[in-house]
N, C-alpha and C positions, 0 to 999 in steps of 0.2 A: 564295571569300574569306569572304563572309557565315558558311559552315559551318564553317571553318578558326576562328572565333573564336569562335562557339557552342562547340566543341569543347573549345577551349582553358578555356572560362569555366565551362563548364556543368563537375559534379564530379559521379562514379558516387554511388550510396549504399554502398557497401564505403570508398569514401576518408574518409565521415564520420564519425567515431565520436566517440559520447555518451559523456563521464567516466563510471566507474564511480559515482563519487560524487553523479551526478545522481538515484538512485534509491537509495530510502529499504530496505534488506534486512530489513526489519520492519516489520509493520502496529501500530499505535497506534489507541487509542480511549481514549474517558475514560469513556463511557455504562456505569452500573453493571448497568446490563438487559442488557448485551449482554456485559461479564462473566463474568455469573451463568449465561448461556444457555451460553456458551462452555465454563463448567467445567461444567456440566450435562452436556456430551459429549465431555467428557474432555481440551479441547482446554485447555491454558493456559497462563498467561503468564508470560514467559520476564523479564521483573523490571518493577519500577514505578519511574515518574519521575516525580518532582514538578516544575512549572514555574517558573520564577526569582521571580517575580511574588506570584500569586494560591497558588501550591502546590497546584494540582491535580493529583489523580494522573493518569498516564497510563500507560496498558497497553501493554505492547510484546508481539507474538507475531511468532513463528517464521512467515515468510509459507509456508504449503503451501498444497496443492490439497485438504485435508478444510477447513482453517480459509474459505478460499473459497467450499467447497460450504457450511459451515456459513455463512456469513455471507448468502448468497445465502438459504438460507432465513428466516432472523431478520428479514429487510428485507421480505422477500415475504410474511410475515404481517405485516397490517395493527395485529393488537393490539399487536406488540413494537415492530415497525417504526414511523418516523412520518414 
């Protein structure tokens, strides 16, 4: 009995599924260092948005796996990173 309602309660992770819209399909930053490092290696930014507020710009990029590998380096040096 106890298992019949474990069974009943308990849900696979295939039954769960995360909205599309829970994840952001673009990385954003505002840091001008990180930028500059960015078009430094040819990587860049797919348009800028300003915030309702203060109007800061913010950078949207195309999420890959070079902008990734770039960003992992950029934080892992201590002088760009902080």
């Amino acid at each position: 009995m106890i298992s019949t309602v474990i069974n009943q309660t308990s849900s696979s992770p295939a039954q769960k599924k995360i909205p599309n819209k829970a994840f952001d399909s673009e990385y954003m930053t505002e840091r001008r260092k990180e930028v500059e490092y960015l078009s430094s290696l040819g990587i860049n930014y797919t348009y800028i948005r300003r915030t309702p507020y203060y109007h800061i710009k913010q950078y949207k990029y195309k999420k890959t796996p070079e902008l990734f590998k770039a960003l992992a380096v950029f934080y892992s040096d201590s002088e760009t990173g902080e």
